[in-house]
BADO-599276 format. One record per residue: x, y, z of N, C-alpha, C in turn; chain; residue in three letters. Coordinates in pm, 1 decimal. Layout:
N
<<X; Y; Z>; <X; Y; Z>; <X; Y; Z>; "A"; "ala">
...
END
This chain:
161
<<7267.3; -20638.1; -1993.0>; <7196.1; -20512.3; -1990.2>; <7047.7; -20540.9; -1969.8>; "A"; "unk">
<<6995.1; -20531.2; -1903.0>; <6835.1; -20493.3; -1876.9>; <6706.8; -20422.7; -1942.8>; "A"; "unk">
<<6634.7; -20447.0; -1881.7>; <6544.3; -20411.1; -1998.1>; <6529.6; -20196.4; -1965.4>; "A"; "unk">
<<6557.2; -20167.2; -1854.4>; <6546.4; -20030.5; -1831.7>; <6600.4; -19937.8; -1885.8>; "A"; "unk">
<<6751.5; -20067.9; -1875.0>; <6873.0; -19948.9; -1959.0>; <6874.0; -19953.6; -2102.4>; "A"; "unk">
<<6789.1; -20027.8; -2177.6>; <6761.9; -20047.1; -2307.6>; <6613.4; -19928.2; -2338.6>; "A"; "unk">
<<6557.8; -19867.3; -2203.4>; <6429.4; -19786.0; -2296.2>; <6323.0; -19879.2; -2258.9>; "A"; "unk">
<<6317.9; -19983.9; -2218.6>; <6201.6; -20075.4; -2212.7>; <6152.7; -20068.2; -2070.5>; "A"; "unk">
<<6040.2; -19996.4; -2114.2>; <5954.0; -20009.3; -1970.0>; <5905.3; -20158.7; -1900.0>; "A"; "unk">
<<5887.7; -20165.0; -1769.8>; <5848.5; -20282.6; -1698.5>; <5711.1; -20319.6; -1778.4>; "A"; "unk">
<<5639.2; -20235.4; -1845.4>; <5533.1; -20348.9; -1913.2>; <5554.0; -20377.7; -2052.8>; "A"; "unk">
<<5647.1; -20344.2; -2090.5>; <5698.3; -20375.0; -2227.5>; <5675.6; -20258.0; -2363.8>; "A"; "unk">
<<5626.6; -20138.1; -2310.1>; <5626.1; -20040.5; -2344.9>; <5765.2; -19931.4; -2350.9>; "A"; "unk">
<<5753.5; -19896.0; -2453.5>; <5938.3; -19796.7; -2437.1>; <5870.8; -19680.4; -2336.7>; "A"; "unk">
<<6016.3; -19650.6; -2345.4>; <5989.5; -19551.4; -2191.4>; <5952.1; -19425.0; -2331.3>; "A"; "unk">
<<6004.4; -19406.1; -2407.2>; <6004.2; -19297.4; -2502.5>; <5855.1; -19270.8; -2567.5>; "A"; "unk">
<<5728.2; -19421.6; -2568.5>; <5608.9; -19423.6; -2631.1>; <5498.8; -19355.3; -2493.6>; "A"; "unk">
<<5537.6; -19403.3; -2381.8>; <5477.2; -19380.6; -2292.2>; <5505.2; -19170.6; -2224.8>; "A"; "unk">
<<5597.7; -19147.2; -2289.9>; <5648.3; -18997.7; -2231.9>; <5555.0; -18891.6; -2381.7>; "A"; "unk">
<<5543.2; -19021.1; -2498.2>; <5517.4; -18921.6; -2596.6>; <5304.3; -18942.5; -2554.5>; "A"; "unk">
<<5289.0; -19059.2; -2493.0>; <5144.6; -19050.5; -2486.2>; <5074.6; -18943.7; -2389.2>; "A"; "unk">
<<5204.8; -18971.1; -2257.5>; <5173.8; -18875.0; -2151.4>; <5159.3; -18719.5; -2215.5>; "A"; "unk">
<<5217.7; -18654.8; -2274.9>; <5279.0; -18522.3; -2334.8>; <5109.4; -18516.5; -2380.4>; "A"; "unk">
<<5110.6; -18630.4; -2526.9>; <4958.7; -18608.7; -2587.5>; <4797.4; -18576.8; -2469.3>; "A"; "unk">
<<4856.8; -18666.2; -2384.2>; <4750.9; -18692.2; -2302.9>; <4699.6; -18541.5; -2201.2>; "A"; "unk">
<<4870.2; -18485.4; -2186.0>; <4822.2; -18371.5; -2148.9>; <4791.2; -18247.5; -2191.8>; "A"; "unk">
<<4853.4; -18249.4; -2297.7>; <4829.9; -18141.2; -2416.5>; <4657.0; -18157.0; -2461.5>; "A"; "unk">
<<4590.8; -18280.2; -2451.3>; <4460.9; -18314.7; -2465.1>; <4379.4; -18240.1; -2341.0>; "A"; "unk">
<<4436.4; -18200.5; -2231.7>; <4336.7; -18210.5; -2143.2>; <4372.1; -18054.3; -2141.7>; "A"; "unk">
<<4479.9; -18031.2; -2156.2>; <4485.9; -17826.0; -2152.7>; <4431.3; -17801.3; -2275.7>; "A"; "unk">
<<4406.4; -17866.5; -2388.5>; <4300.2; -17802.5; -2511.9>; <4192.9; -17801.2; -2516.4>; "A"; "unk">
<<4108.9; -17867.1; -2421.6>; <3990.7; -17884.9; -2381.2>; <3970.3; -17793.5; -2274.1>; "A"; "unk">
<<4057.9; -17771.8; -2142.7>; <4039.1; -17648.3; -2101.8>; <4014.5; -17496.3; -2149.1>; "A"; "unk">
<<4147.3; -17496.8; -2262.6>; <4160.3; -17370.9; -2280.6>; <3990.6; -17376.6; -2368.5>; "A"; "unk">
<<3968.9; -17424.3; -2445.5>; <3839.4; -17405.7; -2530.5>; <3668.4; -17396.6; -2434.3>; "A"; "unk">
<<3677.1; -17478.9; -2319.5>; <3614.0; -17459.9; -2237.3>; <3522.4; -17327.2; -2205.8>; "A"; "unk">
<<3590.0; -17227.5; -2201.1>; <3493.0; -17101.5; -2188.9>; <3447.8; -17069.7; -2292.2>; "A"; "unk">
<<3458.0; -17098.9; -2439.8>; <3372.2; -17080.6; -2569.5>; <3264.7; -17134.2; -2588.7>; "A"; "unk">
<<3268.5; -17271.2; -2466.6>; <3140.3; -17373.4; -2534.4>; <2984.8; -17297.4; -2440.1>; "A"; "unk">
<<2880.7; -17367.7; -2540.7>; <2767.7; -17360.9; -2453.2>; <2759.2; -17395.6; -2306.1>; "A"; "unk">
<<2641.8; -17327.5; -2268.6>; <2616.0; -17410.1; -2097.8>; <2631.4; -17579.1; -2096.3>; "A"; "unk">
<<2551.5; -17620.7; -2247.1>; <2493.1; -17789.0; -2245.0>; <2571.6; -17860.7; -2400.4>; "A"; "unk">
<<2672.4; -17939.8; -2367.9>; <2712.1; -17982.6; -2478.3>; <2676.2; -18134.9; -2535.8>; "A"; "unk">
<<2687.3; -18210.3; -2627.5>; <2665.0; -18316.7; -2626.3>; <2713.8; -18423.7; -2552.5>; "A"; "unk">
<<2679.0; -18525.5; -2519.5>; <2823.0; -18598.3; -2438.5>; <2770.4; -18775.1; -2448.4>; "A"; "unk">
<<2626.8; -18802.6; -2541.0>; <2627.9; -18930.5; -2585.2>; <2546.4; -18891.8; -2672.9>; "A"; "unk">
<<2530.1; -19026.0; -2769.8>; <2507.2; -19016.5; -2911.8>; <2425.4; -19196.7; -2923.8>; "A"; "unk">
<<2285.2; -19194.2; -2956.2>; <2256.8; -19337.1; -2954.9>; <2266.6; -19398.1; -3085.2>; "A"; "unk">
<<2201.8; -19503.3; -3043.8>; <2232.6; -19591.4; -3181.8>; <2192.7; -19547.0; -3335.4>; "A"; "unk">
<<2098.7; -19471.4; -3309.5>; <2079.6; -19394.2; -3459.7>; <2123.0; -19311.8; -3468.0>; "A"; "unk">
<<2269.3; -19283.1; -3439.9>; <2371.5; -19182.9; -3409.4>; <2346.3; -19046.2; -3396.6>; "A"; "unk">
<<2235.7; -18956.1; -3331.2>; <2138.0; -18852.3; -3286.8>; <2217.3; -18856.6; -3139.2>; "A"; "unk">
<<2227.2; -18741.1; -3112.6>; <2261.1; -18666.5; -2961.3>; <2125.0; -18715.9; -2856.4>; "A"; "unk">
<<2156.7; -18808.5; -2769.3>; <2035.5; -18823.7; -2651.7>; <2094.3; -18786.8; -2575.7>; "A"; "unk">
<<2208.8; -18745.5; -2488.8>; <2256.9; -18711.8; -2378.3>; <2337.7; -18586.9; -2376.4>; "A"; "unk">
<<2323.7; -18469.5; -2322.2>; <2404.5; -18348.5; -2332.7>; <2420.2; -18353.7; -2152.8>; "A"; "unk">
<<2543.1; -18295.0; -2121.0>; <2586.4; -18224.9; -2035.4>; <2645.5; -18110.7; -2017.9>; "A"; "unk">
<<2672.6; -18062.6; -1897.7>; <2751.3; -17926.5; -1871.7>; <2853.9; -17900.5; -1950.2>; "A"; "unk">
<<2886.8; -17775.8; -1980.2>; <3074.3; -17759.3; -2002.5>; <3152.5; -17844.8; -1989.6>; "A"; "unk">
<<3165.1; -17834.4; -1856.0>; <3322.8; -17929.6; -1796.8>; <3268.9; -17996.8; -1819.4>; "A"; "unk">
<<3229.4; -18078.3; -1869.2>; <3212.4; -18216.6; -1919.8>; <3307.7; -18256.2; -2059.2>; "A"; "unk">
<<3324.9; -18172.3; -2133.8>; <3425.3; -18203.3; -2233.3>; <3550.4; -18185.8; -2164.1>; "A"; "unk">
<<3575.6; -18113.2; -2085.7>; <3709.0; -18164.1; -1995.7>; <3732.8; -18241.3; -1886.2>; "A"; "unk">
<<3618.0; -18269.3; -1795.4>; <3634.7; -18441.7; -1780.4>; <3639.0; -18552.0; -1876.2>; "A"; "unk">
<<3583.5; -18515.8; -2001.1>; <3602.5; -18636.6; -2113.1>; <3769.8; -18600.6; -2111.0>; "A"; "unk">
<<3787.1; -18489.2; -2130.5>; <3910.6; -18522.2; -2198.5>; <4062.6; -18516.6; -2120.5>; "A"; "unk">
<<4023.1; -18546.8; -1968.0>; <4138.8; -18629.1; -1871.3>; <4088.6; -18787.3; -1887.8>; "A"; "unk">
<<4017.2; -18830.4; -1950.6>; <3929.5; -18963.7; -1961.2>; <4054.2; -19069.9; -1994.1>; "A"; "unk">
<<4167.1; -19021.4; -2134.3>; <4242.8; -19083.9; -2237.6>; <4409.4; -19093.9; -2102.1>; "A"; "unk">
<<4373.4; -18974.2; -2036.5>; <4531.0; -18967.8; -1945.9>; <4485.5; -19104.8; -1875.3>; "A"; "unk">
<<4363.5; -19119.1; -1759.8>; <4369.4; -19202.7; -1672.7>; <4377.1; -19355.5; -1703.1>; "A"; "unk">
<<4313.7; -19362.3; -1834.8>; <4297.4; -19510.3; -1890.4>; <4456.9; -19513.1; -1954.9>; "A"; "unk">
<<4524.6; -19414.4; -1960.5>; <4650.7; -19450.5; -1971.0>; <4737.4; -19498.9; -1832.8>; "A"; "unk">
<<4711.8; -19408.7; -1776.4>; <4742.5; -19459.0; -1620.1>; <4708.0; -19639.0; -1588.4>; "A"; "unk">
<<4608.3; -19621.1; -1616.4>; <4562.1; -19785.2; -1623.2>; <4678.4; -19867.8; -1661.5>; "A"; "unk">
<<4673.2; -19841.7; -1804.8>; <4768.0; -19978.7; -1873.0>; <4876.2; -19940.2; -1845.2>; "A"; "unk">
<<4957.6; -19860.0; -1737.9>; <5127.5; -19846.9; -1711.7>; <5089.9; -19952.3; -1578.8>; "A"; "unk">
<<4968.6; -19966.4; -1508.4>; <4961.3; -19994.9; -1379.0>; <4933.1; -20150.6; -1409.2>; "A"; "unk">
<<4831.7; -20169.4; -1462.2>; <4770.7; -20320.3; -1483.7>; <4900.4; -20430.0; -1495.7>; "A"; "unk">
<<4985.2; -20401.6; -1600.7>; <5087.1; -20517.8; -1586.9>; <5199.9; -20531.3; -1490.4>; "A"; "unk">
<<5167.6; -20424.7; -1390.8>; <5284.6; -20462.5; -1291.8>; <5210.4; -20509.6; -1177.6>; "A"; "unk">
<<5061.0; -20522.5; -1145.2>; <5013.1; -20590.5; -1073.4>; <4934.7; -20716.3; -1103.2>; "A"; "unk">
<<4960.2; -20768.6; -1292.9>; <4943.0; -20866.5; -1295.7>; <4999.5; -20967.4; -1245.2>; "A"; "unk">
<<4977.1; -21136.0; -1195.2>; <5078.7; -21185.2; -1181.8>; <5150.6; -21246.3; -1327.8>; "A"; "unk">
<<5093.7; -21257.2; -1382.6>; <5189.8; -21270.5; -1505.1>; <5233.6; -21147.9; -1587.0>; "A"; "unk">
<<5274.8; -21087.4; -1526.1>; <5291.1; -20950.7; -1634.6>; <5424.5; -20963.7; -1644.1>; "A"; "unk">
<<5483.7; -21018.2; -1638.1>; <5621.2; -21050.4; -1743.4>; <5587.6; -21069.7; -1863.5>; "A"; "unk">
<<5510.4; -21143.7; -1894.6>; <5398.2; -21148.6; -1997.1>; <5408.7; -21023.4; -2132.9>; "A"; "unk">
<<5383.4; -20927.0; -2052.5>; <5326.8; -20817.9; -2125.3>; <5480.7; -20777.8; -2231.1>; "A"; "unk">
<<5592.7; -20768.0; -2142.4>; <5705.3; -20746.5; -2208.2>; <5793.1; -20880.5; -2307.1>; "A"; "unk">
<<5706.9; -20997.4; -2271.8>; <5739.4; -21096.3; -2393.0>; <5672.1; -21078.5; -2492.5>; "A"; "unk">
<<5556.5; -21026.8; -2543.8>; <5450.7; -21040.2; -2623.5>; <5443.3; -20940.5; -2736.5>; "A"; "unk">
<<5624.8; -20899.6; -2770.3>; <5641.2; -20844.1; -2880.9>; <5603.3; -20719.7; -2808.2>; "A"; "unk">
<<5546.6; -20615.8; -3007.8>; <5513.7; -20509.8; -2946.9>; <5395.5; -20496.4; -2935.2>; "A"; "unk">
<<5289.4; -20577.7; -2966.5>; <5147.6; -20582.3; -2926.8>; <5063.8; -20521.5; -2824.7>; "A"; "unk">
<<5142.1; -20499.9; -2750.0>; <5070.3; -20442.5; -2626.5>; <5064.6; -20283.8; -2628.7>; "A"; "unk">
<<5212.7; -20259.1; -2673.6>; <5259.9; -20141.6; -2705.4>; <5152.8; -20084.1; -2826.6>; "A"; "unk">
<<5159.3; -20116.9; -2928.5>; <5056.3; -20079.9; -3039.1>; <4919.9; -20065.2; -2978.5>; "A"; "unk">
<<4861.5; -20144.2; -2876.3>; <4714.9; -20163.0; -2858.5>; <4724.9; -20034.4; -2734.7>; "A"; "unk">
<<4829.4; -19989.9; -2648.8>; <4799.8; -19863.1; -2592.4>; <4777.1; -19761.2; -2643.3>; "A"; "unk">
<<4909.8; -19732.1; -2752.5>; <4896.3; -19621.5; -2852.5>; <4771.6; -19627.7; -2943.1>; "A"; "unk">
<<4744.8; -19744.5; -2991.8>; <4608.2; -19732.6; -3066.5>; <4501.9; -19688.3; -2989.1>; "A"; "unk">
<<4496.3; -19723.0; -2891.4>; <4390.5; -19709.7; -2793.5>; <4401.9; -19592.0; -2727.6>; "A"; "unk">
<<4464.5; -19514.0; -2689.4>; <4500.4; -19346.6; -2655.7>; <4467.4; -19294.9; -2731.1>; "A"; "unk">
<<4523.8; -19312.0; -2848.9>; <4510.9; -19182.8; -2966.1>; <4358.6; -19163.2; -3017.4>; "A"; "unk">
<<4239.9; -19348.1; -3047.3>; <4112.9; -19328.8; -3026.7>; <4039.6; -19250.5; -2892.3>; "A"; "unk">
<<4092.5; -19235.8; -2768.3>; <4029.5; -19229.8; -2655.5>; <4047.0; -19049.2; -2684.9>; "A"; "unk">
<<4146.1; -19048.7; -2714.8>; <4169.3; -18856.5; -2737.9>; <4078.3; -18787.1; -2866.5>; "A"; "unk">
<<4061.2; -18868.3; -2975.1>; <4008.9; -18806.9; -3050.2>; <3893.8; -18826.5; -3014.2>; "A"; "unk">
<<3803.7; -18921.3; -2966.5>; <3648.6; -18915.3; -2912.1>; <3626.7; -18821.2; -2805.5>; "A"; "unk">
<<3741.5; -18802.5; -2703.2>; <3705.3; -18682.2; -2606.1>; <3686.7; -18498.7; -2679.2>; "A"; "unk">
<<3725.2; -18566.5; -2829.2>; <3670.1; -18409.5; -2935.8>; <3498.7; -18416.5; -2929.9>; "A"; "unk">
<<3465.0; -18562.9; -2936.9>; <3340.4; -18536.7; -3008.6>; <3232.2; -18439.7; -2967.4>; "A"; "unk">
<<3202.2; -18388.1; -2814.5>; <3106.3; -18315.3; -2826.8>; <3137.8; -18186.1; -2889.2>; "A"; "unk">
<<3274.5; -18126.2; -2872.3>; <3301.8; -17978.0; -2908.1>; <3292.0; -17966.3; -3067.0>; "A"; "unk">
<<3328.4; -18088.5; -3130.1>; <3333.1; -18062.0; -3250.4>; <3194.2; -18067.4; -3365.4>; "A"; "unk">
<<3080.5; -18161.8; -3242.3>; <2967.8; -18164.8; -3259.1>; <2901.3; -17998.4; -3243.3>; "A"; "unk">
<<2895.7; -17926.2; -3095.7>; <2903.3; -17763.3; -3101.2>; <2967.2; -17709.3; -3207.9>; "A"; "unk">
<<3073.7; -17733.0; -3249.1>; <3128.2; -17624.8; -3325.8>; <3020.0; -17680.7; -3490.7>; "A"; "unk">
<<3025.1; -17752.0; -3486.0>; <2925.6; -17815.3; -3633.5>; <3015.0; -17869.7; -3720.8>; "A"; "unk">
<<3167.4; -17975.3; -3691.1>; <3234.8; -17987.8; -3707.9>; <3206.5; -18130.6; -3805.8>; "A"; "unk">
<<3099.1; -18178.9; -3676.9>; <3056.7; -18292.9; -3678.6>; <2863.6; -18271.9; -3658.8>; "A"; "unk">
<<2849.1; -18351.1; -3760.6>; <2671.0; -18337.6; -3763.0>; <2651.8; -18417.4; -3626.8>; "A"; "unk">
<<2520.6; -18366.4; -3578.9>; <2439.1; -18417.6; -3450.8>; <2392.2; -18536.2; -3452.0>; "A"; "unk">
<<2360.2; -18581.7; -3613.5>; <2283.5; -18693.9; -3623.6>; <2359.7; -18743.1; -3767.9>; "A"; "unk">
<<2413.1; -18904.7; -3744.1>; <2453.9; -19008.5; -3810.9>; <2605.1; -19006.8; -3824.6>; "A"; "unk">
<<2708.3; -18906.3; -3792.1>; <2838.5; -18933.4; -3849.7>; <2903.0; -18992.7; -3721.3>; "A"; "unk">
<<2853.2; -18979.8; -3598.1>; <2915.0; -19032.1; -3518.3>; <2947.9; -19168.4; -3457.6>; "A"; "unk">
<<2829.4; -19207.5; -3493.2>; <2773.8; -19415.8; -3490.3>; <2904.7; -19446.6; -3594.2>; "A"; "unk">
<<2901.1; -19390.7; -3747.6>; <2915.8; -19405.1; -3812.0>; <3114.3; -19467.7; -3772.0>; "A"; "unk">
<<3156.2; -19347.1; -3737.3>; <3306.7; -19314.5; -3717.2>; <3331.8; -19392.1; -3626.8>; "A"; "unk">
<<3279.4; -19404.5; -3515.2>; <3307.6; -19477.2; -3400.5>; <3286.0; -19656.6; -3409.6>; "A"; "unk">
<<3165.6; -19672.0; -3499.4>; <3178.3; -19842.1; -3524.2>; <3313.6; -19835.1; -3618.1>; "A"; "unk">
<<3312.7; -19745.3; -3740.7>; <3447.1; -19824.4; -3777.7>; <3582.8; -19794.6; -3725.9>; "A"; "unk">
<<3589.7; -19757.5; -3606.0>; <3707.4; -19697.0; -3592.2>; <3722.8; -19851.3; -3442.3>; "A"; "unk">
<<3564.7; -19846.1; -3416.4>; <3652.7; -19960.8; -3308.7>; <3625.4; -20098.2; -3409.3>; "A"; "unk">
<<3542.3; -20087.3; -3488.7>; <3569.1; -20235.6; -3604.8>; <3747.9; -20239.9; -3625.1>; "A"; "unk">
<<3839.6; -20140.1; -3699.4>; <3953.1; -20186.8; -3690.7>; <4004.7; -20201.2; -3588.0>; "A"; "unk">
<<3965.6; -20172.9; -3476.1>; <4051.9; -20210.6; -3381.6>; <4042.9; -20331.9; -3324.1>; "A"; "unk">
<<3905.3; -20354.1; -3345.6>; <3891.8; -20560.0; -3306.6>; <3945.0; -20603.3; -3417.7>; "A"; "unk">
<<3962.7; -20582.7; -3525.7>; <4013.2; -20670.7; -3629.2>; <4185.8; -20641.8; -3615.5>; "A"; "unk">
<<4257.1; -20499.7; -3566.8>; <4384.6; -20559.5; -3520.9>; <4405.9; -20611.2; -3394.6>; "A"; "unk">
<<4351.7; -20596.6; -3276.3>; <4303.3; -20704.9; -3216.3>; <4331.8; -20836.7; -3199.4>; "A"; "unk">
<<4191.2; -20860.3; -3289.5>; <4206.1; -21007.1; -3316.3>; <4315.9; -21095.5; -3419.2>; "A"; "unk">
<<4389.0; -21012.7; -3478.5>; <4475.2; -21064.0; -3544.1>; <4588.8; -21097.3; -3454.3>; "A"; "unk">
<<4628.0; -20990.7; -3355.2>; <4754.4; -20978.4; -3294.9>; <4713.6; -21076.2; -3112.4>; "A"; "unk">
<<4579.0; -21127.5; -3119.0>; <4564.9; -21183.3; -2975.6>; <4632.5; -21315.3; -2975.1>; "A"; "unk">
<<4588.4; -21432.6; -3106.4>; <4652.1; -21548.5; -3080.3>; <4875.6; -21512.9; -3045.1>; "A"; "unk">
<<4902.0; -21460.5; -3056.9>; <5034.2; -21454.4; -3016.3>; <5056.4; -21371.3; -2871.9>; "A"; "unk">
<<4987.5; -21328.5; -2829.6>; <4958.7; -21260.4; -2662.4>; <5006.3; -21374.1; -2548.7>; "A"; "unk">
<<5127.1; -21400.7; -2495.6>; <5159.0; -21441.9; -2365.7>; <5051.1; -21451.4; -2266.3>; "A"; "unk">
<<5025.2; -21604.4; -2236.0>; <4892.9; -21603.6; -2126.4>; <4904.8; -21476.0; -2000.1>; "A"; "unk">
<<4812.3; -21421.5; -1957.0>; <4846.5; -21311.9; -1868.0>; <4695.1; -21332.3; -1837.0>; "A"; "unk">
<<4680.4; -21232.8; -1691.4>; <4534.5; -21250.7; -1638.1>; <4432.4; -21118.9; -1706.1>; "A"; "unk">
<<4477.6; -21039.7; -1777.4>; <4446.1; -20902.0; -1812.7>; <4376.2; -20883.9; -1963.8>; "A"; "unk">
<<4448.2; -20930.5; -2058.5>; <4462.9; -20884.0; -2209.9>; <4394.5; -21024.2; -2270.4>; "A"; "unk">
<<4284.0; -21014.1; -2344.2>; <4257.0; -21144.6; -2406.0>; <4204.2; -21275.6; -2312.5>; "A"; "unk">
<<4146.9; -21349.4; -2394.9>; <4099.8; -21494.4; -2332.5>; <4165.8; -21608.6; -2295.3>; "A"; "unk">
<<4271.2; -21587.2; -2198.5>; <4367.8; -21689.3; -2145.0>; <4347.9; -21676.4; -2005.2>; "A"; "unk">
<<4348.4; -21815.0; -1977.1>; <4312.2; -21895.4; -1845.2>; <4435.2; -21989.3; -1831.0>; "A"; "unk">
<<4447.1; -22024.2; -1711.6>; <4587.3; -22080.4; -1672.3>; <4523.2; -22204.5; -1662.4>; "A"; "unk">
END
């Protein structure tokens, strides 16, 4: 039996994780539409290091952020079938699998941040540095826990042939 007829996608992703990200991914980008005509002309759309709003843009800008999480999903269905080692990806446990889903579900909730910044959900100044270092701190620290066992591949991690 194969890996298709088992649910296992060609990059080692279940076919079932990838249908539930797609669903999220689009349900992300019609909630950002539909909310779209509530927001201001100018919303936030970067935040510097002293976590203060320096960059606002248009409207649609929270709904180009938030097709942002679909395409970088698009990415990682595409990347390991034009790696040449991307057999790789489907030996390497479920690691890869975890680091999409981890990595979607962060990419969707940051495409909130300016609306929720408008709505006053989220203060303008300091909670956002704040959330976002530790939210990608755990993610280098699962990461880095789960890289030494990563199948050399040309894509994921610091392996050279």
């Amino acid at each position: 039996m194969n890996n298709e007829n088992k649910g296992i996608h060609p990059t080692g992703v279940s076919s079932r994780v990838w249908i539930a990200l797609v669903a999220l991914c689009v349900a992300n980008v019609v909630a950002h539409l539909i909310v779209m005509p509530s927001l201001p002309a100018q919303i936030p759309t970067h935040w510097g290091a002293n976590g203060a709003v320096d960059g606002w843009g248009p409207s649609w800008m929270a709904s180009a952020l938030g097709v942002l999480p679909l395409a970088l999903l698009a990415m990682f269905c595409v990347v390991p079938r034009i790696d040449p080692k991307g057999e790789a990806y489907r030996t390497s446990g479920k690691f890869y699998q975890g680091f999409v889903i981890a990595f979607t579900l962060f990419m969707c909730a940051i495409s909130w941040l300016g609306e929720l910044t408008v709505w006053g959900v989220v203060p303008a100044v300091g909670l956002v540095n704040v959330l976002i270092s530790g939210v990608v701190g755990l993610l280098f620290i699962g990461v880095g826990n789960y890289l030494p066992r990563v199948k050399q591949n040309y894509t994921l991690g610091i392996k050279t042939p």
